[in-house]
DOLUMRO-324505 format. One record per atom (N, C-alpha, C, CB): x, y, z. Coordinates in steps of 0.05 Angstrom, whole numbers, plus 5000, padded with zeros to 4 digits. Glycine has a CB too. Layout:
<sites>
XYZ/...
</sites>
This chain:
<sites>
946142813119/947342783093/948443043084/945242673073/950742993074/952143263063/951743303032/955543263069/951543593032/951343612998/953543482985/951443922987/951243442958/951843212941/952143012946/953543212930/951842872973/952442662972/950142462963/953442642993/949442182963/947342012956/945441862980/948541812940/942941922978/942041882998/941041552987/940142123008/941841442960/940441242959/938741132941/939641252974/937841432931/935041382909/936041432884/932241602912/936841312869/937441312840/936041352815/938341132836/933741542819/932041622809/932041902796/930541572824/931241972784/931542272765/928342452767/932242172723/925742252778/923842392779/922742202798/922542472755/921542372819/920142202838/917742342847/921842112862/915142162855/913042392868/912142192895/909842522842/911542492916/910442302933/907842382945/912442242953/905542232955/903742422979/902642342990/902142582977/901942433010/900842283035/897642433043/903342333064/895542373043/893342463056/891742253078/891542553032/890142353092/889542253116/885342383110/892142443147/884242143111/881442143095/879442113123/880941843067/877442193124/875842063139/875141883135/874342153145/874941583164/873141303152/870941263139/872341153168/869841373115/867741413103/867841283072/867341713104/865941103071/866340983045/866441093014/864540823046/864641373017/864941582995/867941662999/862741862999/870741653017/872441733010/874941642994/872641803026/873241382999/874441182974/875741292954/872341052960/873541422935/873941632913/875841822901/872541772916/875742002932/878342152939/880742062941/878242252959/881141802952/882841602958/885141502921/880241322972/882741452913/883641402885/883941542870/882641282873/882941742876/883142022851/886742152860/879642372860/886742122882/888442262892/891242022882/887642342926/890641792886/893241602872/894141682848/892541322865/890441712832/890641662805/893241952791/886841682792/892442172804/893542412803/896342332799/892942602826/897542312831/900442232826/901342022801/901242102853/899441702803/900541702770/901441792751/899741692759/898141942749/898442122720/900442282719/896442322713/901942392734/904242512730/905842412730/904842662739/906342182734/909341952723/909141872698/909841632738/907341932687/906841812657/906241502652/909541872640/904641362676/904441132679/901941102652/903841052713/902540892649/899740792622/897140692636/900640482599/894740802626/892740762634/891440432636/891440942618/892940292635/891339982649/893139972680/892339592623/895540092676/897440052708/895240252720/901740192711/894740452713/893940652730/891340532749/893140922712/889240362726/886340252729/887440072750/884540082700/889739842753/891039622774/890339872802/895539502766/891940062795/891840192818/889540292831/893340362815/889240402816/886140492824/884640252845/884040522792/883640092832/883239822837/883739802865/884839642821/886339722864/887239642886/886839842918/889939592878/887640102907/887340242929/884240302947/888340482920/882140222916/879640292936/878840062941/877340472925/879339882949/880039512956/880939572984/883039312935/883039752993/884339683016/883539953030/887639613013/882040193022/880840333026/878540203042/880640443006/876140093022/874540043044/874139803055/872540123040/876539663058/877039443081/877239553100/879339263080/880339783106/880539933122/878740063140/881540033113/876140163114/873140323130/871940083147/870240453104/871539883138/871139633148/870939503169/872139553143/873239473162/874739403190/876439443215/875539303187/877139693194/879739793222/878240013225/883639873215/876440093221/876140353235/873340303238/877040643220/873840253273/871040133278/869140463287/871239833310/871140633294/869740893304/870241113283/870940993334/867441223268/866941373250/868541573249/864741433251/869841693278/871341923279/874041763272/871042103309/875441573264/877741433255/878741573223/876941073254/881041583220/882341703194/882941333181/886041963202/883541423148/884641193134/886941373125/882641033110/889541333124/891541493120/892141233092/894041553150/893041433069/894141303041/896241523032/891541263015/898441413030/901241473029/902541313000/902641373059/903141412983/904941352962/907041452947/904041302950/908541382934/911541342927/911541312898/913041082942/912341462878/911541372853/914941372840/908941592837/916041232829/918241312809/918341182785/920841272818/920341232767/921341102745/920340802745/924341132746/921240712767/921240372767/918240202772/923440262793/916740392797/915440302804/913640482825/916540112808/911240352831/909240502844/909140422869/906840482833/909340562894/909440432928/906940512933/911940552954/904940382945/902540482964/902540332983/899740482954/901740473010/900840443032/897840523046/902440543043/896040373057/893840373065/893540373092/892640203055/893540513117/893540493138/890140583152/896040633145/890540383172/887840483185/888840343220/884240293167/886440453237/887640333268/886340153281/887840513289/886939983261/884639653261/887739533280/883439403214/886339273292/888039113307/889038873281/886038973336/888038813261/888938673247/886638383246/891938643256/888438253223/887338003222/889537713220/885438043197/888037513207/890037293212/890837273178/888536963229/893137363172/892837303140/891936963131/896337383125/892636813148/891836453132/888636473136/893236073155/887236623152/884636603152/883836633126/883436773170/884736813106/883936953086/883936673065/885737233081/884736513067/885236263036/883036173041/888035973033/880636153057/879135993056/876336193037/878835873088/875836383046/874036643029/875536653009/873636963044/878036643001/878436622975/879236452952/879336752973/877636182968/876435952940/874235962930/876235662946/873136202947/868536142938/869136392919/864636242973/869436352892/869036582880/866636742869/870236552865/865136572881/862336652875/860836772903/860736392863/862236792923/862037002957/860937272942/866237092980/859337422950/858437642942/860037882965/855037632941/862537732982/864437943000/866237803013/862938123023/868637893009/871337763026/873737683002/870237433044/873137832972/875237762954/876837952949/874537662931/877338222973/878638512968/881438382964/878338772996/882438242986/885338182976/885538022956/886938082994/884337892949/885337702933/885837882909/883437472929/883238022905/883838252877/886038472872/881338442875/886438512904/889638652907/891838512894/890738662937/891738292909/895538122902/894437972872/897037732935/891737942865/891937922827/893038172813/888437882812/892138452823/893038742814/895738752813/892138962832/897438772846/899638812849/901538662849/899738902863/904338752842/906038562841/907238442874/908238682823/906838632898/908238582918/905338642946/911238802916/904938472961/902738572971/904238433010/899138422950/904338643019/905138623050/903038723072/907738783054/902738563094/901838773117/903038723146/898638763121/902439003152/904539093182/901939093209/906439513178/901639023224/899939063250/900939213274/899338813261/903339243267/905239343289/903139523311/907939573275/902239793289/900440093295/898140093285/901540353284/896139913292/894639873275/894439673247/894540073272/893039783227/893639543204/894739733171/889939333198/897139653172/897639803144/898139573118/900640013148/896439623095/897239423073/899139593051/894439303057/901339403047/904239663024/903239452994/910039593037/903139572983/902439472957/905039622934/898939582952/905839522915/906739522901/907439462874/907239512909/907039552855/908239462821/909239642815/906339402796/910939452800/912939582774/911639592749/915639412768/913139832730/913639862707/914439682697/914740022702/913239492670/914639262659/916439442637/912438992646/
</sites>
């Protein structure tokens, strides 16, 4: 790309960051503190921020969970914050699962384990996953 030119992002303030956690369920914490941070500096309002929160230590320790069956395994959380809206990514080096498996654990709402996604895609507005490299969940909301 040549100066000045547009790479695309039509945005005036953007933040981004990426950290790489050990599979450890205390890193959860870190996990979310570290979202919550980037938030807070978009000037997001504190109930979007709590969604987030939420959500990230949801796919946090699924990730500990499940994809990282060996203790020495990283959970990598990567996000994207702008004007419009908030991007997160949750990666771990799980082989994946069957997403239709998941509708059946989430009619018993009274399961005391297995309602992490469901509480995600109630949180977020956009909820995807990739198996390609492992298992990454992209989560997403907007600013109303």
């Amino acid at each position: 790309s040549t100066p000045g030119s547009s790479c695309g992002l039509s945005c005036s303030k953007m933040n981004m960051d990426l950290i790489a956690l050990p599979a450890d369920y205390a890193n959860g914490r870190k996990a979310r503190k570290r979202v919550d941070f980037i938030a807070s500096q978009m000037g997001y309002p504190e109930d979007f921020r709590a969604d987030i929160q939420v959500a990230v230590g949801e796919a946090f320790a699924n990730a500990v969970s499940y994809g990282c069956l060996n203790p020495e395994n990283y959970v990598i959380v990567s996000c994207l914050a702008t004007p419009q809206k908030f991007s997160i990514a949750v990666s771990d080096n799980g082989s994946g699962f069957c997403e239709e498996s998941l509708s059946d654990k989430d009619k018993d709402n009274y399961s005391e384990h297995g309602r992490g996604i469901l509480c995600i895609k109630a949180l977020m507005d956009e909820v995807s996953f990739d198996f390609n490299c492992g298992t990454t969940i992209r989560m997403v909301k907007y600013i109303s």
